[in-house]
BATOR-901276 format. One record per atom (N, C-alpha, C): atom name; x negated, z, y negated. Coordinates in pm, whole numbers, plus 50000, padded with zeros to 5 digits. Each point is the difference from the previous one (the first is absolute). Example, Ala and Ser with C-alpha at 12.3 -4.5 7.8 and 13.67 -1.06 7.14 Angstrom:
2
+------+-------+-------+-------+
: atom :     X :     Z :     Y :
+------+-------+-------+-------+
:    N : 48681 : 50780 : 50569 :
:   CA : 50089 : 50000 : 49881 :
:    C : 49910 : 50000 : 49880 :
:    N : 50035 : 49928 : 49895 :
:   CA : 49918 : 50006 : 49881 :
:    C : 50077 : 50073 : 49891 :
+------+-------+-------+-------+
//
This chain:
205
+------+-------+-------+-------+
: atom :     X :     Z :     Y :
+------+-------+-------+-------+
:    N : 51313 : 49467 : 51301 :
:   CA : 49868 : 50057 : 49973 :
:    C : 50012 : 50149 : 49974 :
:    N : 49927 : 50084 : 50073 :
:   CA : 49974 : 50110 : 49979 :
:    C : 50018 : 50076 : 49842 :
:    N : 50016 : 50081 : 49986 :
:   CA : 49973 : 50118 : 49872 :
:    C : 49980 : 50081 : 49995 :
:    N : 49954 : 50081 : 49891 :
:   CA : 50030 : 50169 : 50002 :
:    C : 50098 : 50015 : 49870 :
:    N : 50078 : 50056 : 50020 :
:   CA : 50080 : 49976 : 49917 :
:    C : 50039 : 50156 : 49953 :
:    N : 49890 : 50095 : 50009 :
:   CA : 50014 : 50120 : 49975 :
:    C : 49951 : 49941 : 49803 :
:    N : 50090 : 50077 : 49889 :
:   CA : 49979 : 50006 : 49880 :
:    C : 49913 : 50012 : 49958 :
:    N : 49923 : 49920 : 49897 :
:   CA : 49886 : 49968 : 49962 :
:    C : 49931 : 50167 : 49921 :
:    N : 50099 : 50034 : 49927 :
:   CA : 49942 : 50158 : 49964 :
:    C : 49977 : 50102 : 50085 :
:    N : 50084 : 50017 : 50087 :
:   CA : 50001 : 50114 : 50104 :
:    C : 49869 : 49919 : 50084 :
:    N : 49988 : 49896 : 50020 :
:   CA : 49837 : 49957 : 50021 :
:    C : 49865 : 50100 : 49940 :
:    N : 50060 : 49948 : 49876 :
:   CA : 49882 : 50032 : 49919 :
:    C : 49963 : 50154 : 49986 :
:    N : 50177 : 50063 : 50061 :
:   CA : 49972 : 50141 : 49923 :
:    C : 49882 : 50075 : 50153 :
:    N : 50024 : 49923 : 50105 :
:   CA : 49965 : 50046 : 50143 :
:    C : 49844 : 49987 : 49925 :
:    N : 49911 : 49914 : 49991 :
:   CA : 49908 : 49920 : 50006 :
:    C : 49933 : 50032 : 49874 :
:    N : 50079 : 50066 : 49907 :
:   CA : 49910 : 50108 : 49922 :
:    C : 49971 : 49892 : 49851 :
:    N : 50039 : 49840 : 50023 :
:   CA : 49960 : 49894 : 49933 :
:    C : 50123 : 49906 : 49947 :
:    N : 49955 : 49935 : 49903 :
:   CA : 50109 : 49893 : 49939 :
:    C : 49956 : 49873 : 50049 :
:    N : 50110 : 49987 : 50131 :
:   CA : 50037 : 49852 : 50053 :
:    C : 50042 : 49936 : 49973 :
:    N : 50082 : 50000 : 49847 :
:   CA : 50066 : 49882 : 49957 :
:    C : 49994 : 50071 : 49812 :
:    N : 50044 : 49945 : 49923 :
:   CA : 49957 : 49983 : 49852 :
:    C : 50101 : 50158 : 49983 :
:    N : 50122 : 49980 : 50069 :
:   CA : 50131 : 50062 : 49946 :
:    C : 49953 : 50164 : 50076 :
:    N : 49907 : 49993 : 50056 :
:   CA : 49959 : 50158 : 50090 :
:    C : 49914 : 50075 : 49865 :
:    N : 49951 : 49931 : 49948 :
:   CA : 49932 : 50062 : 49906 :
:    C : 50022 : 50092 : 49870 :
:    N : 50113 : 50004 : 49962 :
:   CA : 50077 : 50122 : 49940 :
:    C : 50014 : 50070 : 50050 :
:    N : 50063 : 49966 : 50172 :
:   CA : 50065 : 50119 : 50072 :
:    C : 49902 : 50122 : 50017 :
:    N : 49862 : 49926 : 50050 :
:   CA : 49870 : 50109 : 50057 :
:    C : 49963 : 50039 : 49869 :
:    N : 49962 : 49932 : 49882 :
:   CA : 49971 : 50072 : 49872 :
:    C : 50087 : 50132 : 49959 :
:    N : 50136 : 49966 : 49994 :
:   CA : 50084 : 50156 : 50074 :
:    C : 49964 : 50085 : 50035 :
:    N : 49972 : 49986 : 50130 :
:   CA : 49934 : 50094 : 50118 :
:    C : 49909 : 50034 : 49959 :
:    N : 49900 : 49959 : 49934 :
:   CA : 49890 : 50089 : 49945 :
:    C : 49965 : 50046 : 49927 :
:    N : 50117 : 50030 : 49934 :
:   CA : 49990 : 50079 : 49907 :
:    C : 49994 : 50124 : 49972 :
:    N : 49892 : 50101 : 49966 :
:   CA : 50023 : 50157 : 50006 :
:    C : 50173 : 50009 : 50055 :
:    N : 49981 : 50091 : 50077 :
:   CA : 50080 : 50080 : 49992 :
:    C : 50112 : 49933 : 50139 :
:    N : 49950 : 49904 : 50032 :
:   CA : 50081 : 49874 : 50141 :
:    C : 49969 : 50104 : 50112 :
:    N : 50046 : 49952 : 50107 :
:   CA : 49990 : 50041 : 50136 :
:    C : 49858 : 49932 : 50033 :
:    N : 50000 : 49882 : 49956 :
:   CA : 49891 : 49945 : 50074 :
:    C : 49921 : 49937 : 49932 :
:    N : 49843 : 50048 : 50043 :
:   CA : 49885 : 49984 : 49887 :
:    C : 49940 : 49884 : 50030 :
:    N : 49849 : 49947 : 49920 :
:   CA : 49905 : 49952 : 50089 :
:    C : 50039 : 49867 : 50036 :
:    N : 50109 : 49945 : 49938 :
:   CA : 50052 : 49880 : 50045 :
:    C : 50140 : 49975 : 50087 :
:    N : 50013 : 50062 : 49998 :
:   CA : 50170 : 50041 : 50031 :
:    C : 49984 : 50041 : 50153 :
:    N : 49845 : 50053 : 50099 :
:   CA : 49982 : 50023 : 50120 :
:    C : 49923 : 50099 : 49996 :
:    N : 50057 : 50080 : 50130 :
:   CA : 49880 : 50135 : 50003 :
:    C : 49886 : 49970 : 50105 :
:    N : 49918 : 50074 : 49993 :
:   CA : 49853 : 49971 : 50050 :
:    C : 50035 : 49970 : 50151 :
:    N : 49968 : 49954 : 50059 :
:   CA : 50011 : 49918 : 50101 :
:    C : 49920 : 50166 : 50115 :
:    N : 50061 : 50016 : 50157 :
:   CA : 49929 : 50074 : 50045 :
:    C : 49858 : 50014 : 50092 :
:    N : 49986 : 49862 : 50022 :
:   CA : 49903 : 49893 : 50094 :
:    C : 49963 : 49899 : 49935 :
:    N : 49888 : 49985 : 50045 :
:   CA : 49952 : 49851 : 50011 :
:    C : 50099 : 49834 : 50008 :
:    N : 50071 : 50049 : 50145 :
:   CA : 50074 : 49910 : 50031 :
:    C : 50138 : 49970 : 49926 :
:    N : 50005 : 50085 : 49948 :
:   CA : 50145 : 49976 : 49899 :
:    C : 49934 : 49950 : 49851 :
:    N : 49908 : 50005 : 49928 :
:   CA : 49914 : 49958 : 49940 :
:    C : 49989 : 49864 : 49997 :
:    N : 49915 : 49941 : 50106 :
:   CA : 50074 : 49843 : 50073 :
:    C : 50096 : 49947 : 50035 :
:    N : 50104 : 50082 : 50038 :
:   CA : 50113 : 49920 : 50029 :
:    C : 50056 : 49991 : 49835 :
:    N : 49991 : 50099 : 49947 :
:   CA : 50079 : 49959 : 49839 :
:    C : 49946 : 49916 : 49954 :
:    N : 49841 : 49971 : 49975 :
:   CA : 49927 : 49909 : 49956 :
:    C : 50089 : 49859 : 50068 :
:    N : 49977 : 49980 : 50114 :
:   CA : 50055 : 49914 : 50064 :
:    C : 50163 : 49894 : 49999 :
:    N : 50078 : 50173 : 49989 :
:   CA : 50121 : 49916 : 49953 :
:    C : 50021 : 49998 : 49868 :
:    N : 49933 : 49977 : 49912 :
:   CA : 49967 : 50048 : 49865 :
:    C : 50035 : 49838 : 50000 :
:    N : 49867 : 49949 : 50004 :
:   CA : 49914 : 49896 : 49992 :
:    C : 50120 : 49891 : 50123 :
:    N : 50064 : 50031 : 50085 :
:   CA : 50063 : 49926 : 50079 :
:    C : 50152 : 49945 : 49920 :
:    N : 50014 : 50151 : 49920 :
:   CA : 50168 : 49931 : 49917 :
:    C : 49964 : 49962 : 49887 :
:    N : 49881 : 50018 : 49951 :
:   CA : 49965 : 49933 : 49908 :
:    C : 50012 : 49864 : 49922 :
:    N : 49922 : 49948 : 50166 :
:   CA : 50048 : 49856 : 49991 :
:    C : 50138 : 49960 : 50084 :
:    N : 50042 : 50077 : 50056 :
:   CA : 50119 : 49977 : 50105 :
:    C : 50021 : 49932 : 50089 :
:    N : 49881 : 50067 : 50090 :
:   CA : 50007 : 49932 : 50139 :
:    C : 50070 : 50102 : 50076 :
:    N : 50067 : 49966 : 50102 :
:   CA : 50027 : 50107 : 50152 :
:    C : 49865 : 50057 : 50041 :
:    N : 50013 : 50060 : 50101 :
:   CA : 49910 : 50098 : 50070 :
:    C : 49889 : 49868 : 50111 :
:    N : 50046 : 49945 : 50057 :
:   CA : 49951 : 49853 : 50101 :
:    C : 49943 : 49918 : 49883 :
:    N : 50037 : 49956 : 49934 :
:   CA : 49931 : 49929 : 49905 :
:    C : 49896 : 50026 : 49914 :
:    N : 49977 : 50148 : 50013 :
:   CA : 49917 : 50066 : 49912 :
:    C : 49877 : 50013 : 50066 :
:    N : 50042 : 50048 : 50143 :
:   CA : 49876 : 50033 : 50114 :
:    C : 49948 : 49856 : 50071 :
:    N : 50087 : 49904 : 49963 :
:   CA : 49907 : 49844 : 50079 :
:    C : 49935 : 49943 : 49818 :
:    N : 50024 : 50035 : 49942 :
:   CA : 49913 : 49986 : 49861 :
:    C : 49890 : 50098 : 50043 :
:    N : 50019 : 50106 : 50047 :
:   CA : 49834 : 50045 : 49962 :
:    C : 49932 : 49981 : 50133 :
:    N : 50064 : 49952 : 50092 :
:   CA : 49920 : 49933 : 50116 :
:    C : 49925 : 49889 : 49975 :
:    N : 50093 : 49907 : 49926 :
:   CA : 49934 : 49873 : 49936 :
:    C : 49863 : 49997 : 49908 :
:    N : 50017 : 50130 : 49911 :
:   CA : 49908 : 50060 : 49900 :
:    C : 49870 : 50001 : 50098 :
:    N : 50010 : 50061 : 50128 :
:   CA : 49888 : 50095 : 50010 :
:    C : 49927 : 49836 : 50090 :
:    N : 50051 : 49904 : 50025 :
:   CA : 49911 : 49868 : 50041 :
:    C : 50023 : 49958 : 49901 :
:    N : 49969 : 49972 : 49879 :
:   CA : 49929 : 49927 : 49945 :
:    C : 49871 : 50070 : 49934 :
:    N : 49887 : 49943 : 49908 :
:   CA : 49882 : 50026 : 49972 :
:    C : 50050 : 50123 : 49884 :
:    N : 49898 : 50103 : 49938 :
:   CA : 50027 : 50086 : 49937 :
:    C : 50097 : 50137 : 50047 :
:    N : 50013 : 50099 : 49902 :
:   CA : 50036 : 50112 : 50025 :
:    C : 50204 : 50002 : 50017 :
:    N : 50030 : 50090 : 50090 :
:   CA : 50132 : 49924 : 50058 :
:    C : 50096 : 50045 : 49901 :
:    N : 49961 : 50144 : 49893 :
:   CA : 50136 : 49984 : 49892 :
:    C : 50021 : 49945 : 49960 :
:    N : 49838 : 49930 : 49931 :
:   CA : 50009 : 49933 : 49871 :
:    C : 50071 : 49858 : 50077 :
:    N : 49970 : 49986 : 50098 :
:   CA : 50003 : 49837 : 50032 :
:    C : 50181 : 50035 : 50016 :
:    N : 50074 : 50097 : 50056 :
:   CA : 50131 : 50009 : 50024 :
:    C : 50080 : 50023 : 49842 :
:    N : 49944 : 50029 : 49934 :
:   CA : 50056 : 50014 : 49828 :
:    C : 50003 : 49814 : 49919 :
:    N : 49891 : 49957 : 50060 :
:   CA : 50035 : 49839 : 49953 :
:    C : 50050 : 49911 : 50060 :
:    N : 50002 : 50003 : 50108 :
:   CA : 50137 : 49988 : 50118 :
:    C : 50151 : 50024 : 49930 :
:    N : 50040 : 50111 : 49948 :
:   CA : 50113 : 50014 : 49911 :
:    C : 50013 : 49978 : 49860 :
:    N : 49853 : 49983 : 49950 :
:   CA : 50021 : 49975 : 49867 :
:    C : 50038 : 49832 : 50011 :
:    N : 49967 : 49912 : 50137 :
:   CA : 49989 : 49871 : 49968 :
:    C : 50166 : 49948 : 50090 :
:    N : 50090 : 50097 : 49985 :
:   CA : 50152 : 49962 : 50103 :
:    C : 50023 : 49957 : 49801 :
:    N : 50100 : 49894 : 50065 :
:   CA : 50101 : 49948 : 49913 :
:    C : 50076 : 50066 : 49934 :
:    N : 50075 : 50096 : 50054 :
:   CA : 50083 : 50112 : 49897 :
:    C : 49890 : 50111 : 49934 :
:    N : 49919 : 49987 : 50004 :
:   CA : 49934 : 50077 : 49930 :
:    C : 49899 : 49935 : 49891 :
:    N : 49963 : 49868 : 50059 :
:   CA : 50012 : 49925 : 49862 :
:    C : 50097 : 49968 : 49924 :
:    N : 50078 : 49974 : 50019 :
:   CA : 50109 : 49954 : 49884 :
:    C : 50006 : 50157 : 49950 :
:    N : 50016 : 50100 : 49990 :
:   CA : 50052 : 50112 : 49974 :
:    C : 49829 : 50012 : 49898 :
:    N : 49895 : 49997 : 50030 :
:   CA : 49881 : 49966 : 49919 :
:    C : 49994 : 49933 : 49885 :
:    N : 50029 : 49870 : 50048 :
:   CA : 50042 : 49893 : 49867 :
:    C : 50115 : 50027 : 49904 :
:    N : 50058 : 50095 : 50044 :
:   CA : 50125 : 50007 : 49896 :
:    C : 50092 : 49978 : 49958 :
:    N : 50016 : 49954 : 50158 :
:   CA : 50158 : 49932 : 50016 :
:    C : 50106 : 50102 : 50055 :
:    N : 49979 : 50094 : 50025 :
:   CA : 50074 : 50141 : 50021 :
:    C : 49897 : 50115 : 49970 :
:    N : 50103 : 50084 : 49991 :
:   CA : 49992 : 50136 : 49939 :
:    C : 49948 : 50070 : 50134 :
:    N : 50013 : 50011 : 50112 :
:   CA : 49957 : 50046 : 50142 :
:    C : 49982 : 49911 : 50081 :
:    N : 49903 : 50064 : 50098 :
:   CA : 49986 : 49915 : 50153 :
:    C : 50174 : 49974 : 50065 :
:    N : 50039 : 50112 : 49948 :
:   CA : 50132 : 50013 : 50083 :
:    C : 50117 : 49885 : 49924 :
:    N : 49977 : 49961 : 49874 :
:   CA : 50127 : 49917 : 49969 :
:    C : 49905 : 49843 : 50005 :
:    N : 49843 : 49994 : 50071 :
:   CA : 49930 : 49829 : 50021 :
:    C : 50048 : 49983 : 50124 :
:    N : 49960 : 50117 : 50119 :
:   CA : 50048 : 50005 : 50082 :
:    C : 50148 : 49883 : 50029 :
:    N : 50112 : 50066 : 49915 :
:   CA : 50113 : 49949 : 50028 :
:    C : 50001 : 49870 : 49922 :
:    N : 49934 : 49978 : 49854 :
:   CA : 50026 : 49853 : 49975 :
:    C : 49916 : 49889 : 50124 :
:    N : 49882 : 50040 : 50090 :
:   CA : 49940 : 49945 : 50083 :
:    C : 50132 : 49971 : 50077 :
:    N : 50035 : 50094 : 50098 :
:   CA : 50098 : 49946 : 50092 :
:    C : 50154 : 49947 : 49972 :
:    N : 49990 : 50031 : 49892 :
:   CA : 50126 : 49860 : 49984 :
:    C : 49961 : 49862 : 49924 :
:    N : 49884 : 49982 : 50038 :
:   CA : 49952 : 49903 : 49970 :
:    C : 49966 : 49903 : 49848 :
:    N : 50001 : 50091 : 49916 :
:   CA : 49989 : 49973 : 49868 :
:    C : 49818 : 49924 : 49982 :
:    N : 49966 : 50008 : 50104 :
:   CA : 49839 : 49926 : 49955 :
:    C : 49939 : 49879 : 50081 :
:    N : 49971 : 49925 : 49932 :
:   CA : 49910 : 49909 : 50129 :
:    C : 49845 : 50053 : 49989 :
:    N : 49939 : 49984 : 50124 :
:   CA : 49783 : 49981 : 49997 :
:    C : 50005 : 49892 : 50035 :
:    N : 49904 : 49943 : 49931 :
:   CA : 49943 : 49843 : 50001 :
:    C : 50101 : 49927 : 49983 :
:    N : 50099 : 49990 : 49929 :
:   CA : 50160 : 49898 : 50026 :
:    C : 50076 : 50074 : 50111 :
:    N : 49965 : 50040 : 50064 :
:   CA : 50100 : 50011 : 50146 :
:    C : 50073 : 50162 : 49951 :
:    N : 50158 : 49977 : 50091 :
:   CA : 50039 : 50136 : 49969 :
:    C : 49962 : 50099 : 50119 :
:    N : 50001 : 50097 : 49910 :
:   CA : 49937 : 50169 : 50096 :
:    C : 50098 : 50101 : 49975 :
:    N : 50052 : 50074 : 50093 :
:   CA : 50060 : 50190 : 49989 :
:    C : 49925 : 50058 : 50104 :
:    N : 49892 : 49955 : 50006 :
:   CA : 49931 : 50149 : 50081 :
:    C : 49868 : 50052 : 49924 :
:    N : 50071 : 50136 : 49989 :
:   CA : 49916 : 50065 : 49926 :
:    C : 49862 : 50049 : 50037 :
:    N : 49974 : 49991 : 50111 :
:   CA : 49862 : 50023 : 50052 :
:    C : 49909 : 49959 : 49988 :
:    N : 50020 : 49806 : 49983 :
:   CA : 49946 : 49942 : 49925 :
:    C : 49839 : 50018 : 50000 :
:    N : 49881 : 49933 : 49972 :
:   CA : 49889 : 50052 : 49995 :
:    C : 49936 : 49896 : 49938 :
:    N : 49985 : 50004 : 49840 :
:   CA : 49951 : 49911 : 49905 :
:    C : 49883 : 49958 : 50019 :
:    N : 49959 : 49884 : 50006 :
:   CA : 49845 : 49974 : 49970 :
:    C : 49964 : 49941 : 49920 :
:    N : 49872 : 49960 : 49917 :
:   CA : 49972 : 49945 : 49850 :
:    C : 50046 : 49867 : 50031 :
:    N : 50047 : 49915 : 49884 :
:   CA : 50034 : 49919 : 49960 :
:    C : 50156 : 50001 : 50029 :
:    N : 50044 : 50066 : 50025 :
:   CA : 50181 : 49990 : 50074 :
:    C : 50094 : 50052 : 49819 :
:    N : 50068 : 49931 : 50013 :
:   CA : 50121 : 49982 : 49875 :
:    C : 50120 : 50041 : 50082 :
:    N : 50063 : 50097 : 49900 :
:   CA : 50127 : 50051 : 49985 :
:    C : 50075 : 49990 : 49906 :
:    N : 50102 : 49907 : 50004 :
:   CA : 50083 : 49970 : 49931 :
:    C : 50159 : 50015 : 50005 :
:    N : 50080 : 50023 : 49900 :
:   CA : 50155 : 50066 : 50022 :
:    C : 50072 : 49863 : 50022 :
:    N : 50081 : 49986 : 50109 :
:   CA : 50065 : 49883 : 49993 :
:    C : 50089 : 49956 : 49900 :
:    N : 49985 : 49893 : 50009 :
:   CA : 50123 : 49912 : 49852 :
:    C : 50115 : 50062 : 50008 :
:    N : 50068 : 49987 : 50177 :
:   CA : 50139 : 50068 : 49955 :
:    C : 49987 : 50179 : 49945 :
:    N : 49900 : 50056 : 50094 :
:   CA : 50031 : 50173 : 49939 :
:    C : 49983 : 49988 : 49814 :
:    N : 49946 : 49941 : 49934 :
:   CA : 49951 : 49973 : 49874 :
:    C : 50167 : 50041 : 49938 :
:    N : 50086 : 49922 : 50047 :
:   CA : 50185 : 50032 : 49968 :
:    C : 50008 : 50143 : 50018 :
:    N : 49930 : 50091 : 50077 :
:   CA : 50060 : 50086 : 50063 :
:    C : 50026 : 50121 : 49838 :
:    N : 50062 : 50086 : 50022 :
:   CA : 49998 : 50079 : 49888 :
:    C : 49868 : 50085 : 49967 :
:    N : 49966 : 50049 : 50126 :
:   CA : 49828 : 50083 : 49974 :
:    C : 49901 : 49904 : 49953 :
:    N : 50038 : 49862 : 49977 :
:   CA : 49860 : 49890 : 49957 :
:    C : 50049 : 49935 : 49895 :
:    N : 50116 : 50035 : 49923 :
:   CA : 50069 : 49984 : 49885 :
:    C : 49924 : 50081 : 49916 :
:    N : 50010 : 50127 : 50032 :
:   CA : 49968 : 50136 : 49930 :
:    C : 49929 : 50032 : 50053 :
:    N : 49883 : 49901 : 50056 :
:   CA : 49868 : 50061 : 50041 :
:    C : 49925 : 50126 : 49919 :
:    N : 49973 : 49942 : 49856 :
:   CA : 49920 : 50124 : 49908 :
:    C : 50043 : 50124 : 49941 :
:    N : 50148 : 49976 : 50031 :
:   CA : 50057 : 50158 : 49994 :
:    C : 50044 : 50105 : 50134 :
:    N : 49970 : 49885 : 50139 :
:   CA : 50013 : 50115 : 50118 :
:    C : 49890 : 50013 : 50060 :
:    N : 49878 : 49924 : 49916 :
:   CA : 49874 : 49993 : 50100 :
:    C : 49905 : 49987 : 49866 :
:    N : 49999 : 50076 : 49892 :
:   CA : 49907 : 49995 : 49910 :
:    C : 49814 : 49971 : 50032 :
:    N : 49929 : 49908 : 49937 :
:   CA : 49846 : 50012 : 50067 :
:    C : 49954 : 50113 : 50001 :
:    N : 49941 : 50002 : 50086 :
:   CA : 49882 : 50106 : 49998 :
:    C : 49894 : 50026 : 49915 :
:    N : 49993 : 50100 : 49985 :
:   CA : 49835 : 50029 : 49899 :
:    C : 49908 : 49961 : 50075 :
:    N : 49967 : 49984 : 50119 :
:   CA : 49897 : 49954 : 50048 :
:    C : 50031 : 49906 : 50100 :
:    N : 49918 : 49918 : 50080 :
:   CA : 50017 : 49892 : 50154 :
:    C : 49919 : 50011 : 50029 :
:    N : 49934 : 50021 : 50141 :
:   CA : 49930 : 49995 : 50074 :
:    C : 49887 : 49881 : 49963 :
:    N : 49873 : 50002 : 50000 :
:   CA : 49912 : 49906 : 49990 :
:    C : 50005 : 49883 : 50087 :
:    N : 50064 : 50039 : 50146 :
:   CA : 50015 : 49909 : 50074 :
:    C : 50114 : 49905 : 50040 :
:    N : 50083 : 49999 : 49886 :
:   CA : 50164 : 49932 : 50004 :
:    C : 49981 : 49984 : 49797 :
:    N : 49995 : 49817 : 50006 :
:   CA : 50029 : 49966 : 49852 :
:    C : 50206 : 49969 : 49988 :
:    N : 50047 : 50029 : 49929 :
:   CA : 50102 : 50021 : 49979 :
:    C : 50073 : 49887 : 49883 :
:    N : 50124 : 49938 : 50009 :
:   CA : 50035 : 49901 : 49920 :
:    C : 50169 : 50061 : 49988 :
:    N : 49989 : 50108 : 49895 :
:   CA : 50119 : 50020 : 50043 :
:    C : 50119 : 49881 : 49917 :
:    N : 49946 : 49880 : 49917 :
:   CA : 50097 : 49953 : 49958 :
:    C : 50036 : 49914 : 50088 :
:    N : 49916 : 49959 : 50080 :
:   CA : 50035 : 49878 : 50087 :
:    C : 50070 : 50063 : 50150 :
:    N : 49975 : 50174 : 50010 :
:   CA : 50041 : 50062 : 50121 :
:    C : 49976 : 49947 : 50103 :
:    N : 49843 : 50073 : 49998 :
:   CA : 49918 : 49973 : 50119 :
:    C : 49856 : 50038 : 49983 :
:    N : 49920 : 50023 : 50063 :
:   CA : 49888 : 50080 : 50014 :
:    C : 49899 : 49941 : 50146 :
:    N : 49874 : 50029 : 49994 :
:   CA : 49901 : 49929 : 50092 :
:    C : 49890 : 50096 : 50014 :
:    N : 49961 : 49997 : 50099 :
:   CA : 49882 : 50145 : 50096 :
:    C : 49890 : 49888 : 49953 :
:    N : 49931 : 50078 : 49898 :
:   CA : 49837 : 49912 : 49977 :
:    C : 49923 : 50055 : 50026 :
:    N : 49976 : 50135 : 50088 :
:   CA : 49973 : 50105 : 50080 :
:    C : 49980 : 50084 : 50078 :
:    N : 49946 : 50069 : 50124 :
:   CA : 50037 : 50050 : 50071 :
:    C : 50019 : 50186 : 49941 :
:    N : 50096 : 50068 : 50001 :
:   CA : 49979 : 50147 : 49923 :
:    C : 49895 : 50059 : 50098 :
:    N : 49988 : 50134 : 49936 :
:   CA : 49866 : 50063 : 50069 :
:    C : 50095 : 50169 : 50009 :
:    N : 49883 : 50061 : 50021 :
:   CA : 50100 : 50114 : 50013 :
:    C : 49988 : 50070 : 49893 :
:    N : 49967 : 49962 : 49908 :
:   CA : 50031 : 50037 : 49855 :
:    C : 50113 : 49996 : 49948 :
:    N : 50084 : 49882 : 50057 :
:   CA : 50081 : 49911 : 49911 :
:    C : 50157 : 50101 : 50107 :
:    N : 49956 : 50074 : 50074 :
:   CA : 50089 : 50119 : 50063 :
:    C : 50040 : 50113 : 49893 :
:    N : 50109 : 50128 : 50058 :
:   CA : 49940 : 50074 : 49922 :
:    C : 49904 : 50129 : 50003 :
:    N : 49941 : 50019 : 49862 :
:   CA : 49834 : 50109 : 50075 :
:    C : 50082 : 50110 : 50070 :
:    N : 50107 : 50039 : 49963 :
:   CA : 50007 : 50138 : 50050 :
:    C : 50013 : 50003 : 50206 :
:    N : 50025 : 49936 : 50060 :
:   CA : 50002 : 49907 : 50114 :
:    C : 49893 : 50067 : 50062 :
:    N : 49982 : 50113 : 50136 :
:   CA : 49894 : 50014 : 50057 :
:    C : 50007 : 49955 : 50137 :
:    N : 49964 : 49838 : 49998 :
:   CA : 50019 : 49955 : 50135 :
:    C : 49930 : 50034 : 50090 :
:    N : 49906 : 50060 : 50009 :
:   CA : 49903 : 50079 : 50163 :
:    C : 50084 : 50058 : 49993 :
:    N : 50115 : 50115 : 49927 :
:   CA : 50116 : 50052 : 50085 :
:    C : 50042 : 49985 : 50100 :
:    N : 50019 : 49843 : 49906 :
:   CA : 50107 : 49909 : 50141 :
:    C : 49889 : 50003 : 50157 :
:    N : 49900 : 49926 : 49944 :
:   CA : 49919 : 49968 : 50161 :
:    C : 49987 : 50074 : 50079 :
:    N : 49973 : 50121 : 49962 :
:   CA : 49981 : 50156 : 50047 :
:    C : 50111 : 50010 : 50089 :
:    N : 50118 : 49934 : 49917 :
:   CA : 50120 : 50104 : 50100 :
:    C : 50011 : 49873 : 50096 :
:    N : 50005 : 49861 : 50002 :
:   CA : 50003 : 49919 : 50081 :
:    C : 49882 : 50010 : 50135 :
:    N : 49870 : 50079 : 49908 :
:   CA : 49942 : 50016 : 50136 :
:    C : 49988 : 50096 : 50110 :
:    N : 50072 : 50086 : 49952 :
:   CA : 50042 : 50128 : 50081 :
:    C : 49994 : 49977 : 50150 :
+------+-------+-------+-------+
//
C-alpha cells in the first residue's frame, strides 16, 4: 500500500499547520517574535492558486490520503446531494482511522491509521485493516480479544489518555474497548479552520 512517508513535521512546517499533535510545539516556535516565519509558520501565498493548492494539501495530509485518493473523494463529493466540501469533509470524517483516532483510541490519525491495518479491530464482529473504511450508523468497533494482550491495550490509559471531548456522533465504551457511530458527523464535527471551497475551486480549475 502506498504512502507518503515524507515526516509528519516538515509536513506541517510546509502547510503552515499542525498535522499531527507532536507539530504543535514545533510551529508554536516558529511563531514566535522574532522566527523566520510568521503568520503560522507560512508566508503569504503569491496567487490564488497556491492558496488552493495549500488549502488542499493541507486538508489532504491531514487526514492522509495520497493525491488519487483525495481527487476521486471529491469526485464522489460533487454526485451526491448538497454542497461538495462539506459533503467531501464527512466523507473523511466517517473513514475508520479517523474514527478511532476521534474516539480516543489514539493520539493521531496517523498512529489509528496503523492500529487499523494491522488489524487490531473488528466492525460488526468481522476483522478489518483498511483504513478507508466508510462508517455508517449503527456499525460497532471493537478491539479484538487477542490485540487486548497487546502492550498498547495493556496501557491503553497511559498511551491513549480520553479525550476532553468525542464527537456527538461516535458513543464510546472505553472500558469494554469499543465504540459505535449513532450518527452521521456534519461538517461541524470537522475542523472550523478548514476552507473547503478552496479545495473545489482548485479541483475545478
Amino acid at each position: 500500500m502506498a504512502r507518503d512517508l515524507t515526516p509528519v513535521v516538515k509536513q506541517s512546517r510546509r502547510e503552515g499547520y499542525a498535522l499531527h499533535p507532536k507539530a504543535h510545539k514545533y510551529l508554536a516556535k516558529q511563531a514566535t517574535p522574532g522566527s523566520q516565519m510568521q503568520s503560522g509558520g507560512r508566508r503569504s501565498s503569491s496567487s490564488q492558486y497556491s492558496v488552493q493548492m495549500r488549502e488542499k494539501q493541507k486538508v489532504r495530509r491531514l487526514y492522509g490520503l495520497l493525491e488519487k485518493q483525495f481527487s476521486n473523494l471529491l469526485k464522489e463529493a460533487s454526485r451526491n446531494r448538497g454542497q461538495t466540501g462539506e459533503m467531501a469533509l464527512i466523507f473523511l470524517e466517517r473513514r475508520l482511522d479517523n474514527a478511532v483516532y476521534r474516539s480516543g483510541f489514539a493520539t493521531s490519525r496517523k498512529s489509528a491509521r496503523q492500529l487499523v491495518t494491522h488489524g487490531h479491530f473488528t466492525l460488526n464482529g468481522r476483522r478489518v485493516d483498511i483504513p478507508s473504511v466508510r462508517l455508517k450508523v449503527g456499525d460497532e468497533i471493537v478491539v479484538r480479544p487477542h490485540s487486548t494482550k497487546s502492550g498498547y491495550f495493556k496501557n491503553f490509559e497511559e498511551v491513549s489518555p480520553k479525550p476532553s471531548s468525542t464527537p456527538a456522533w461516535i458513543k464510546v465504551d472505553r472500558k469494554n474497548l469499543k465504540f459505535s457511530v449513532t450518527n452521521l458527523p456534519t461538517r461541524d464535527d470537522a475542523e472550523e479552520d478548514i476552507k473547503e471551497q478552496l479545495i473545489v475551486e482548485f479541483y475545478s480549475r
